[in-house]
SEVEXMAR-981461 format. One record per residue (C-alpha): x, y, z; residue number from 1. Coordinates in steps of 0.02 Angstrom, whole numbers, plus 50000, padded with zeros to 5 digits. Layout:
  east north    up num
     X     Y     Z NUM
...
// end
This chain:
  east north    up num
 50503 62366 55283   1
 50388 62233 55335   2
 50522 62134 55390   3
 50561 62271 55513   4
 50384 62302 55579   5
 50364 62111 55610   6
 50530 62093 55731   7
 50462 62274 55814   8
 50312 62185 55830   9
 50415 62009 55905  10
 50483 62109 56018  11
 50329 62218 56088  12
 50236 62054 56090  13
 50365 61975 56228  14
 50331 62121 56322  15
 50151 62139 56313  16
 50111 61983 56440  17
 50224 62074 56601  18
 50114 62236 56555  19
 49965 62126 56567  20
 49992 62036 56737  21
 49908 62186 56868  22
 49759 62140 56742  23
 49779 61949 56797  24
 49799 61994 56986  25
 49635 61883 57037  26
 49707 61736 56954  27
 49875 61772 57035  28
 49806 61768 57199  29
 49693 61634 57172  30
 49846 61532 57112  31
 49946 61578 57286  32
 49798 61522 57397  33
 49790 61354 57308  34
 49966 61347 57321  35
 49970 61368 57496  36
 49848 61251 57548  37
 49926 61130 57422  38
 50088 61151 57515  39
 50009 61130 57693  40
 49866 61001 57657  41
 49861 60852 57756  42
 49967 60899 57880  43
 49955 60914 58057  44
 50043 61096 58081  45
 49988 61164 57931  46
 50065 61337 57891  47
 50135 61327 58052  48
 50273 61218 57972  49
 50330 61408 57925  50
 50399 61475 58079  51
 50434 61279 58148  52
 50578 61260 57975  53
 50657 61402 58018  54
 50664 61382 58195  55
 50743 61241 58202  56
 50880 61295 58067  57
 50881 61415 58226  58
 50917 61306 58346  59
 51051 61182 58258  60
 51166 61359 58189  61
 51132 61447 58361  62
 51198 61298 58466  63
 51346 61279 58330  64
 51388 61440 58307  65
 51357 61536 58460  66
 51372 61391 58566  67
 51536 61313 58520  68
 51609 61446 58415  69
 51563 61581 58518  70
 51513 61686 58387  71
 51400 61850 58436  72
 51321 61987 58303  73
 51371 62173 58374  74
 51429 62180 58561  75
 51313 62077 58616  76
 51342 61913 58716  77
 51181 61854 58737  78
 51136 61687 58625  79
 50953 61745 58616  80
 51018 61888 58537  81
 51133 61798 58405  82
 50949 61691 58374  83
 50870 61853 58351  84
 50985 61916 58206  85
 51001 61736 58130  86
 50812 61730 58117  87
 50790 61910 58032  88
 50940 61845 57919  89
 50846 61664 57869  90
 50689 61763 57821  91
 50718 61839 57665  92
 50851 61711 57614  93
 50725 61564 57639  94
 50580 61669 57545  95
 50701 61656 57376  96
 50755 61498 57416  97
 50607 61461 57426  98
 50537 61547 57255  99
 50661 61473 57140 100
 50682 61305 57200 101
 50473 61288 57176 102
 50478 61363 57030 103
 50602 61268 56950 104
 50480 61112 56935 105
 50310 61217 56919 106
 50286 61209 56738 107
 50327 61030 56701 108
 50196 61002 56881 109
 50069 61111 56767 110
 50096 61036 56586 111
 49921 61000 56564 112
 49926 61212 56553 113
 50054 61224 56436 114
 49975 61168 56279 115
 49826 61292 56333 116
 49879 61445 56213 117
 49773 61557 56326 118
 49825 61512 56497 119
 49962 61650 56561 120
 50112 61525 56598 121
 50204 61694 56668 122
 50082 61685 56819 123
 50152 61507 56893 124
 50303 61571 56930 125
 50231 61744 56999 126
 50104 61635 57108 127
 50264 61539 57164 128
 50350 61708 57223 129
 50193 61792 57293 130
 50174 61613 57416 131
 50344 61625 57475 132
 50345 61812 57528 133
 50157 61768 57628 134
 50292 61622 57713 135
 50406 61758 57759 136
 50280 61904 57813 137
 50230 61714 57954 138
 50388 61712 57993 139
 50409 61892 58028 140
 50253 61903 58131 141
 50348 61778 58236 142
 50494 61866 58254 143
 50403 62029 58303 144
 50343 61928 58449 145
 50498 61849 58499 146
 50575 62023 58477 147
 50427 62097 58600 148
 50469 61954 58722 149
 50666 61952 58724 150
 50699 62149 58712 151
 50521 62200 58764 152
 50537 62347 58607 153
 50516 62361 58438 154
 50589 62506 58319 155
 50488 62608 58217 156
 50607 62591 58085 157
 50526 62412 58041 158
 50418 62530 57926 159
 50522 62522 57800 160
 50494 62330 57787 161
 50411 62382 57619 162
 50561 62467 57554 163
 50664 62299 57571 164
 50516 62191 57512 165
 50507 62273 57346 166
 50677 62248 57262 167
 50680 62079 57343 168
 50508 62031 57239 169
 50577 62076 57081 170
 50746 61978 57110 171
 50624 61824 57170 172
 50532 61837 57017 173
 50658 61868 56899 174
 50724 61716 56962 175
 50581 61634 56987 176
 50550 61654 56778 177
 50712 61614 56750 178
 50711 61427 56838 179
 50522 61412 56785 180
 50612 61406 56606 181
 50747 61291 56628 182
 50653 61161 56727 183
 50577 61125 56583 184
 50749 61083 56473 185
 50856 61036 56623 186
 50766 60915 56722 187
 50911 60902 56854 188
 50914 61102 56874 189
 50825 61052 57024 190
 50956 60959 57100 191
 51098 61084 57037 192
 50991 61237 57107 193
 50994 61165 57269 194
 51175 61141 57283 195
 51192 61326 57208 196
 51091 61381 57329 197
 51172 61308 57492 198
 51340 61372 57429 199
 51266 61559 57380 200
 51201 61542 57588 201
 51363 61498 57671 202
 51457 61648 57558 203
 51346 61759 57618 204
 51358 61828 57822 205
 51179 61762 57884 206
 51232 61631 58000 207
 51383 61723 58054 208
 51434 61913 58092 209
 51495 62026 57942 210
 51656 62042 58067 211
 51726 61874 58065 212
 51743 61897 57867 213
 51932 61898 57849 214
 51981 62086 57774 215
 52049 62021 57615 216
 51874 61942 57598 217
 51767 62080 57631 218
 51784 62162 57471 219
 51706 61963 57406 220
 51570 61966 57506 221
 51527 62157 57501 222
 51495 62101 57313 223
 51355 61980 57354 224
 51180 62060 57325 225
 51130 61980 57490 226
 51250 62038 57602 227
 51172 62228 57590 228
 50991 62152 57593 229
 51025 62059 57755 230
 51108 62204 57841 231
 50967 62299 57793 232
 50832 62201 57858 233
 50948 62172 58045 234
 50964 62376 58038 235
 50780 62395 58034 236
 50724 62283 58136 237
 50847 62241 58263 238
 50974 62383 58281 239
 50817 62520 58258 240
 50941 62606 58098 241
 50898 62679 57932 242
 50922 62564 57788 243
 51114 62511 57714 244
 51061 62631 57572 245
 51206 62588 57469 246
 51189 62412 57499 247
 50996 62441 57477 248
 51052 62528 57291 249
 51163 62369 57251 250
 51026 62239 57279 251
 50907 62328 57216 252
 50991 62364 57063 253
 51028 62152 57051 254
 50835 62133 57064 255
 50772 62252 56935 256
 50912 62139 56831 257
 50856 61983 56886 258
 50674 62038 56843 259
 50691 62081 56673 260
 50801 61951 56612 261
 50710 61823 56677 262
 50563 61887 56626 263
 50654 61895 56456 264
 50730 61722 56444 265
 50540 61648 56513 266
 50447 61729 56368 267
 50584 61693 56243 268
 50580 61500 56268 269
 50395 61492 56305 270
 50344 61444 56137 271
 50457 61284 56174 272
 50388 61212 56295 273
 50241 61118 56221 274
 50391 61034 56123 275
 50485 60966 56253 276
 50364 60919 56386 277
// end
């Protein structure tokens, strides 16, 4: 019987910490702020370095794409337009990018906290997450201007921005957790994770149209998360339409996934970590 009440209690006990983080939100945020300054300080452009990555990514897929392959979103021939939708696209993608790549290194950059029984490691990662999504909400401001000047509107259906951000947290920070743990093991996860990642971005329609996916393809790509996040976000904002809310379901059924098994594989190999680094 005690035997029983002791893995019950194992088990509540790997829980307990997620429960605990709205209590830690002042050392969350405090953690972001550093880590945005950290990321910025020293240089010239600062946070501006934000909206500059991505619009230069812009420039380079805009010039290949629509400029020598022709290639338009919708029925639209206009190459400011095909910028538009690539830069709504990059947004979200580069915010998770973003999240797990840091991640992946941020407890071995923090070991002098792991030996600190106290210290919530599970707030690192979080931090990580929270830093990446302030990048993205830059980068949006930016494209609400450049939307403002190019089509001189903007739909009211970018209020449910919210909607998308939610699911797309929780599939950042389950994954966030998950490469948080096995940076510590894997060392070169770093370097795998960024080959992962530039293969999981060309299989998924962000710097081209959904259309020029071959039809015995579409059923491939329909079955990355992404795809129904990135349509949602160019409905929204761009096209002035309701949410993919199938797609929306799909992803958002991926990031409640993501979230607690990476959650659950973080606190599982916690206790570890002292050992190895």
């Amino acid at each position: 019987m005690s035997g029983i009440t002791s893995a019950q209690f194992a088990r509540r006990a790997i829980w307990l910490p997620l429960w605990q983080l709205p209590l830690r939100l002042n050392l969350i945020l405090s953690l972001t702020k550093r880590e945005l300054a950290a990321r910025y300080k020293g240089s010239v452009l600062g946070i501006l370095w934000a909206v500059l990555t991505p619009i230069v990514m812009i420039t380079i897929f805009t010039f290949i794409f629509a400029g020598i392959f022709k290639a338009r979103f919708g029925s639209s021939s206009s190459r400011w337009d095909y910028a538009l939708y690539l830069f709504c696209g990059l947004l979200p993608w580069n915010a998770f990018q973003e999240a797990v790549q840091q991640s992946a290194n941020t407890i071995v950059s923090h070991a002098n906290l792991v030996k600190r029984v106290v210290f919530p490691l599970e707030t690192l990662p979080v931090s990580q997450s929270l830093a990446a999504v302030a990048n993205q909400l830059f980068g949006t401001t930016a494209l609400i201007v450049a939307i403002l000047i190019i089509n001189r509107e903007l739909h009211a259906t970018i209020l449910f921005l919210p909607v998308l951000l939610v699911p797309q947290l929780l599939a950042m920070l389950g994954g966030a957790w998950l490469l948080a743990s096995l940076g510590v093991f894997i060392r070169d996860i770093i370097q795998g994770i960024a080959l992962f990642l530039t293969a999981w971005l060309y299989l998924t329609p962000i710097i081209y149209p959904e259309s020029l996916v071959p039809e015995n393809y579409r059923a491939a790509v329909n079955l990355n998360p992404f795809t129904g996040l990135i349509r949602c976000y160019r409905r929204i904002v761009l096209e002035g339409s309701l949410p993919d809310w199938n797609g929306l379901a799909y992803f958002t059924l991926f990031g409640l996934l993501s979230f607690l098994f990476g959650y659950w594989w973080f606190a599982k190999t916690r206790k570890n970590f002292s050992d190895v680094i």
